[in-house]
N, C-alpha and C positions, 0 to 999 in steps of 0.2 A: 759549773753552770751549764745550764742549755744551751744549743747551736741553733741560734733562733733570731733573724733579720729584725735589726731596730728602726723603728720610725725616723728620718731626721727633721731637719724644720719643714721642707716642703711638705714631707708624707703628713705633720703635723695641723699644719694649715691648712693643706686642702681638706681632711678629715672632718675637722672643725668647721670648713666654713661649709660642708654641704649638710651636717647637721643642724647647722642654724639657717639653712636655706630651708631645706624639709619643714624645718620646726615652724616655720611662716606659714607652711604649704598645708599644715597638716592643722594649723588654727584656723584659714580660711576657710578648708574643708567643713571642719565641725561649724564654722557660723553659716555655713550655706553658701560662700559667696565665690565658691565652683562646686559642680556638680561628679556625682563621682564617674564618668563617663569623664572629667575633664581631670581629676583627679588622678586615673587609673596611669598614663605613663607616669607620673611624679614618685608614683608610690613603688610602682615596678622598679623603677630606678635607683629605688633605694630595698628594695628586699621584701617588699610587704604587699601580699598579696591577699586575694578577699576569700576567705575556704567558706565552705558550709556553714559553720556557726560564726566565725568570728574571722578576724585580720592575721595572717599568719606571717610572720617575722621569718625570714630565711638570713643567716649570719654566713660571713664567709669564713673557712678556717684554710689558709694560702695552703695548700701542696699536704695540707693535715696536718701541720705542726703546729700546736698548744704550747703554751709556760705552765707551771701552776698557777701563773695569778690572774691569767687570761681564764681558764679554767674556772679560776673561783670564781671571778665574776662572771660568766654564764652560768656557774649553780645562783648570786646572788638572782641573778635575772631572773631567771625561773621561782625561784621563793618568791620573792617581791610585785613582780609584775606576771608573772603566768602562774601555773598551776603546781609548781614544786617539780616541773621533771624540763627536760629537752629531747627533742629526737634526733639522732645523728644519720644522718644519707647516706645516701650513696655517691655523693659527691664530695664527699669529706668537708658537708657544710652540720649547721645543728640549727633545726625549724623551732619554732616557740609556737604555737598553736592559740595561744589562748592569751593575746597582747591586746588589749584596749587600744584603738588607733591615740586615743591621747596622750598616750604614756610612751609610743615610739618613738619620739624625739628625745626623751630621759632614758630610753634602751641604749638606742645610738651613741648617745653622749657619754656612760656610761662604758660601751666598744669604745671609743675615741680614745678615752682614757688611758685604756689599757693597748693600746695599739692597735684596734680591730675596726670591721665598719661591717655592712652589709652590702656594698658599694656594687653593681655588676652579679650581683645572684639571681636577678631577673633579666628579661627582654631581651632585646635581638642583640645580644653585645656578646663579644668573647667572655665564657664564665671562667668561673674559678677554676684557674689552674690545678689540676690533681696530681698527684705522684706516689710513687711506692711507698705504703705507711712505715716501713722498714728504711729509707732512705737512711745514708748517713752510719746507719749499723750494720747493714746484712754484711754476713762475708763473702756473698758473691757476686756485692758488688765492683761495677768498674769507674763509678766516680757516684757525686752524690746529684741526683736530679732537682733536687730544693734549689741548689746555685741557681738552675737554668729557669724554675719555676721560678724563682721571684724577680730573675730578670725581668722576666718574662710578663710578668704581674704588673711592673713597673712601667715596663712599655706599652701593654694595653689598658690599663685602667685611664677610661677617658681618652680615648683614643679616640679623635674626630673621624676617622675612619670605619673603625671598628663598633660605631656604637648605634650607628643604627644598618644593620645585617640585614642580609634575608631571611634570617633565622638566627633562634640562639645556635653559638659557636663554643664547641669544649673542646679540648687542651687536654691531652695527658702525659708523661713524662716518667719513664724507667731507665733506671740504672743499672740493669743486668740483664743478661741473656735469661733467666726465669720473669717472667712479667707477672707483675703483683698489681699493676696499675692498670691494667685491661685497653694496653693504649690502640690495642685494636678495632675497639667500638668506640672511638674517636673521631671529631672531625678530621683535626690532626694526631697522630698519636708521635710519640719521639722515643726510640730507644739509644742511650746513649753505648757506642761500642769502641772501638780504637783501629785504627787500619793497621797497614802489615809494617809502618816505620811506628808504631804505638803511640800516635796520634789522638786526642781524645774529639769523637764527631759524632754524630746521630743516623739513625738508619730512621727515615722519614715513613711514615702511613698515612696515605691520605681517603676521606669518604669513608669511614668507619661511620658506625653509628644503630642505635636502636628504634623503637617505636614502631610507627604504622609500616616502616618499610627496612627491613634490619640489613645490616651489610656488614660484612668485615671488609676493615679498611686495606686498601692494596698498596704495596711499598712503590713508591714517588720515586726514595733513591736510596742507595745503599750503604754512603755515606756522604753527609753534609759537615764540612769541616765545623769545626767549635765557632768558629768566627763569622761564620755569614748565621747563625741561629733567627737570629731579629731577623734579619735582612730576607732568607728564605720567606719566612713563615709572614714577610708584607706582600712577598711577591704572590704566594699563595693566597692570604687573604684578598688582594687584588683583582684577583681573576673570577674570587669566584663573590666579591662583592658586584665586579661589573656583569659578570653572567649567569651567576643565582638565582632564581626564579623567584617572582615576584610578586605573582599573581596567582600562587595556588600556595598556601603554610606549609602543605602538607609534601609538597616540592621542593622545599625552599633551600632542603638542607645539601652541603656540598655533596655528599653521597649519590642524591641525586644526579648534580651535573656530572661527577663523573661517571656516574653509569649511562648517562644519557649521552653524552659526547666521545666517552672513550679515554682511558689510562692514559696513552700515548697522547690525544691531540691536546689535553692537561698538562703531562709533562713538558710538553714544549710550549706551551703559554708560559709556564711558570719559568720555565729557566730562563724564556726571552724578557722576562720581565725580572728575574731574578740578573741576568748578568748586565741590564738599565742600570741596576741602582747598588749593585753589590760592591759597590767602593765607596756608600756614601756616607752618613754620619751615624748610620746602627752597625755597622762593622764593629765587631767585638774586638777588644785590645786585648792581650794576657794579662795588661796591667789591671781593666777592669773587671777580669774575672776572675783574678787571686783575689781585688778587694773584697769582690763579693762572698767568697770560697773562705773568706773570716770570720765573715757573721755563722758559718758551718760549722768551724770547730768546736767538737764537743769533746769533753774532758776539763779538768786533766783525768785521764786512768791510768789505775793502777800498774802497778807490773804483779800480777800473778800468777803464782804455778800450780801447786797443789790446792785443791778445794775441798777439804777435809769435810766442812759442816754438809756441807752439798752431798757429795758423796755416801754421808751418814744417814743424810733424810732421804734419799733415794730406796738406799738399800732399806731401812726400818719402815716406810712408811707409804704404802702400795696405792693411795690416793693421790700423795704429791709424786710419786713418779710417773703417773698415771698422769697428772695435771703436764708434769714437763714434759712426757714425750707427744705432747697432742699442742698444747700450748704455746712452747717456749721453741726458739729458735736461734740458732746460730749465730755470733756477733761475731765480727771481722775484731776486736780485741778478746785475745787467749783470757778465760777468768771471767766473762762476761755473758749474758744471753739477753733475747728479746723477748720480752713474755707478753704474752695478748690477755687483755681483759676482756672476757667474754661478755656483748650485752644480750644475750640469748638464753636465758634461766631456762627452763625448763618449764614451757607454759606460762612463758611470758610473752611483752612485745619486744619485737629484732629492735634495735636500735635505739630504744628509750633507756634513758638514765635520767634517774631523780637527782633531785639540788643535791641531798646529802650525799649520795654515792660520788656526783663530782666535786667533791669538797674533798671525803675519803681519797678519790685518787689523785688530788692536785696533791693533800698531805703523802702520799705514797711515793707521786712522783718527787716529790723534795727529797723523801728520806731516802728512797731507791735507785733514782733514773736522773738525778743531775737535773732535777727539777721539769723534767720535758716531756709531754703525752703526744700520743701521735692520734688519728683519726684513720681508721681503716675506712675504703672504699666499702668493704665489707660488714661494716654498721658496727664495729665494735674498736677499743682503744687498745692503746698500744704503751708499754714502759719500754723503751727502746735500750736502755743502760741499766742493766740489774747487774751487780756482780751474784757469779753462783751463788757465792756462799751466802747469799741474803733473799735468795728466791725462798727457802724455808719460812723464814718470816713474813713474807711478802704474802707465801698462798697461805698461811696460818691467818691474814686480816682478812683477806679477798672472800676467807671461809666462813668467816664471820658474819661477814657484810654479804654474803648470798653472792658474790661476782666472779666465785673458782670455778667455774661451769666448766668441763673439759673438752670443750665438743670443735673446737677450731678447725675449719675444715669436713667437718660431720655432718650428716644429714641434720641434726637439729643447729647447725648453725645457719639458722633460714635470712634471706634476707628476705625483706616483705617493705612495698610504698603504706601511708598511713591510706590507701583505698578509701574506701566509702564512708569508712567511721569520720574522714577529716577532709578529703578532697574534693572540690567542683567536677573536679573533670574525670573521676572513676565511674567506673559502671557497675565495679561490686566491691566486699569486702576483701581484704586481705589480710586484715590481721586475725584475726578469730580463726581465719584457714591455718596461718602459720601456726598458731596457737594449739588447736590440732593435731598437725603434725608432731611439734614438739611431743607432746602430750602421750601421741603412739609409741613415738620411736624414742620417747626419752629413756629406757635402760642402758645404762653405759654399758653392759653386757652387748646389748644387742645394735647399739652404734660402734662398737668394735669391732662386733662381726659382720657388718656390711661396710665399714671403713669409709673411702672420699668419696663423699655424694653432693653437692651442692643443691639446693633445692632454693630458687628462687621464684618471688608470687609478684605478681604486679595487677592492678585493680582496674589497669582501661589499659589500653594500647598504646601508651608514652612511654611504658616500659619503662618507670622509676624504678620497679624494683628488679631489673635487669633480667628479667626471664628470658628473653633469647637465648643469654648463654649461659644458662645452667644445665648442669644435667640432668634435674628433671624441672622442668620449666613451667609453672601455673599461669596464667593469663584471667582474666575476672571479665567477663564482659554480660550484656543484658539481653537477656530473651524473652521477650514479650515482659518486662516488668520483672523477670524473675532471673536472680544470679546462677549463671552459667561457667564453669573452669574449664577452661581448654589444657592440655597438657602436651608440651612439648619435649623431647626428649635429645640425648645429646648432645646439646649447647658446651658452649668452654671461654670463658673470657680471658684464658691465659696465652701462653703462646704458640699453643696450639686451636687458635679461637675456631669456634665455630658456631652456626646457630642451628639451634635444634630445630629438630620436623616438628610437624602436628603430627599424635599418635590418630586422631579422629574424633568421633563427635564429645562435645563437653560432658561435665557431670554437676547436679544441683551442689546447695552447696553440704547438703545432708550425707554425699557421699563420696564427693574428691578427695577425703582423708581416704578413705578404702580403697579405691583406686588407685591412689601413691602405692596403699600397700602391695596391693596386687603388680604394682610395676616392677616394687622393690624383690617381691617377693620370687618373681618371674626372673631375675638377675641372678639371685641367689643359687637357684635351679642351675643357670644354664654357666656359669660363669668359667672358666677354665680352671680356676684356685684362687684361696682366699686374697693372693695377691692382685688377681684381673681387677680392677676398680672400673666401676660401672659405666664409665664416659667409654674406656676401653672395651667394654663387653658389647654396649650397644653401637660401637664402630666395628666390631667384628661382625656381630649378625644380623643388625639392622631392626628395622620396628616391626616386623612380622609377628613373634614370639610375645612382642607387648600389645600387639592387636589383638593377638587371639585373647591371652589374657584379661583383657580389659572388654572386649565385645563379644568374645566366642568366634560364633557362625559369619555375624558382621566384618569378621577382618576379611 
């Protein structure tokens, strides 16, 4: 079975009773007898916010971890009450676009059932915990971060403290020294490590973050024992709920105060207020963290040595070797791998998956993965438990069902915000760019031969679709009426984070596809060998050689 946290009576109840709190909320609304000005925190509060055509449903999925049956009912949702698909984020939540506000109390109830909610994916509250969609599998990791994230869940959901911020607050959480969870463009970001008696604690990052003002977050500490986790992370909230800015949004987030105040006079608020209360009743016991460290295990697994059928399809069949060595990845059990479901076709949209394809892979994960889907930060899903010898089968349905796309990692694995086609707050499209792109560079020939390129778009300056830290970075904004792409270059949201420059002036939207290529084009030139990957090339020689490229004479 899956390693997947169960509701108990409380999580029960409370689920329940803010559903049928809503549901009151959301019949007064439709009779008139609040206005949606009066309306607008109730709905935040629960996930549903107001886009361009219709009411948009944001679901939370804890730390990315799915069941199949959680699954299936977000494909029933989408058939029944939306439009047959969902789109997964960048937050490892899944937006419904196209929900009737009267039928949001029957989506909820519906979550409820299956142990889910939308609870905290809006407003100034600590959002959805994220973590490495790999947790629990990778084999480099050093424990599993889901533990810490559902703590973690547990403590801030409805946290009278926590729930009205200076701004919204995100949370991320990795479990190895490669970071898959980008916990550096975090408020908080938490890498779990072990000190030198093999201790398990967190190396803290604080003021990470995107949008109008981007920062890599800067390490607080180096290590924070396993047992003040809570306890840190109030003292922090603390300091920066009391001296958070208040009075400008666009200031509001901790990033700011620590750039505005300073590393140092931070960490010494925090620890003065971390060693007030760090003996009190969130001090972590080992007792309560092996309980929790139950609901993780996954298995049983096999014991495997030889993988005969694996081995055969590799050698005979140059598509699915092709799919494994771009796709699939290493699992901390010998006999096993993590394979990524691509949501990136080739001229499609990043992150949308229709009802039946989540039905196909809730059936996949049963028969494949120990019943369990993950959510990448990276808009695409995850079978975290394949044994080899069943990946054959596995990419022979995927092939079928159009979802073996091999590009993980690839320039056509774009991530893209739904921009202008779905959101208030964009300034241009995004997805038609992405769209594009794909479309150029979809030769698997020719995305082998420029190898890791990240390519992320975002439609207004909120940076949904995390363009700061890609390596090559689109941005959508409006010129006089008319959609404008800025292009940023050398971004990383791994662990070696960074954010990219602006290369200079934007491009319509008729010709930011050519201009990519020209970027890409200009790497290929200059690169040392086909092993330099592009983040690398344009940290050796800088944006000169992509100016001249892109402007000529202008650079």
């Amino acid at each position: 079975m899956g390693a997947l946290y169960r509701y108990d009576e409380f999580d029960h109840a409370f689920v329940n009773a803010r559903v049928a709190e809503f549901r009151d909320q959301v019949q007064r609304r439709i009779k008139g007898d609040i206005t949606e000005e009066e309306f607008k925190s109730l709905r935040l509060m629960n996930g549903v916010y107001l886009q361009l055509h219709a009411y948009m449903l944001r679901i939370a999925v804890p730390y990315g971890t799915l069941s199949s049956k959680q699954l299936r009912t977000l494909a029933t949702i989408g058939r029944r009450w939306d439009r047959h698909y969902g789109h997964f984020t960048t937050r490892q939540n899944l937006q419904f676009n196209w929900i009737a506000l009267k039928d949001v109390p029957d989506v909820l109830q519906a979550l409820a059932d299956v142990e889910m909610h939308a609870i905290q994916t809006s407003g100034n509250c600590m959002r959805n915990v994220t973590a490495d969609h790999f947790a629990g599998a990778a084999a480099d990791e050093v424990a599993d971060p889901r533990v810490y994230a559902e703590i973690m869940r547990q403590w801030s959901t409805a946290h009278p403290e926590l729930s009205y911020l200076p701004r919204k607050f995100k949370v991320a959480i990795t479990g190895a020294e490669e970071d898959r969870a980008a916990v550096k463009v975090h408020d908080i970001g938490y890498q779990i490590v072990r000190n030198e008696a093999g201790e398990i604690g967190f190396r803290v990052f604080v003021g990470g973050g995107q949008g109008r003002t981007p920062m890599v977050g800067k390490a607080l500490r180096d290590f924070l024992p396993e047992a003040d986790l809570l306890t840190y992370t109030e003292a922090i909230m603390r300091v920066y709920n009391l001296e958070g800015r208040r009075d400008n949004k666009y200031k509001a987030r901790i990033k700011i105060l620590v750039h505005e105040k300073g590393l140092d006079p931070i960490r010494e608020e925090v620890e003065a207020e971390f060693a007030r209360i760090k003996d009190g009743a969130l001090k972590l016991t080992p007792d309560s963290v092996a309980a929790m460290q139950q609901y993780f295990v996954a298995g049983p697994f096999e014991t495997i040595g030889e993988t005969p059928v694996f081995d055969k399809a590799k050698a005979k069949d140059a598509d699915f070797a092709h799919w494994v060595s771009v796709n699939v990845h290493a699992h901390k059990q010998p006999g096993y791998g993590i394979a990524t479901i691509s949501l990136k076709p080739i001229g499609g949209i990043p992150g949308d998956a229709s009802s039946d394809q989540m039905d196909l892979v809730a059936d996949l994960a049963d028969r494949y993965s120990l019943g369990e889907i993950r959510i990448s930060h990276l808009q695409n899903l995850v079978l975290p438990h394949v044994k080899l010898d069943d990946l054959p089968a596995l990419f022979a349905v995927l092939q079928d069902a159009g979802l073996a796309t091999a590009n993980e990692g690839l320039i056509t694995d774009i991530i893209a915000c739904p921009g202008l086609d779905y959101c208030s707050l964009a300034n241009a499209r995004a997805i038609p760019i992405a769209q594009g792109l794909s479309e150029r560079f979809g030769s698997p020939a020719r995305q082998a031969e420029i190898g890791s390129l990240p390519i992320k778009i975002s439609g207004c300056i909120n940076a949904c679709g995390h363009h700061h830290v890609a390596a090559i970075g689109i941005l959508g904004v409006d010129r006089k009426g008319v959609e404008n792409y800025q292009i940023t270059l050398g971004g990383s949201a791994r662990e070696d984070c960074s954010i990219g420059e602006l290369v200079g002036p934007g491009f319509g939207a008729d010709g930011i596809v050519d201009a990519v290529e020209k970027v890409v084009d200009t790497y290929l030139d200059l690169r040392l060998s086909p092993q330099e990957t592009f983040l690398e090339a344009v940290r050796r020689v800088g944006l000169p050689p992509f100016k001249e490229a892109l402007y000529g004479q202008r650079a």
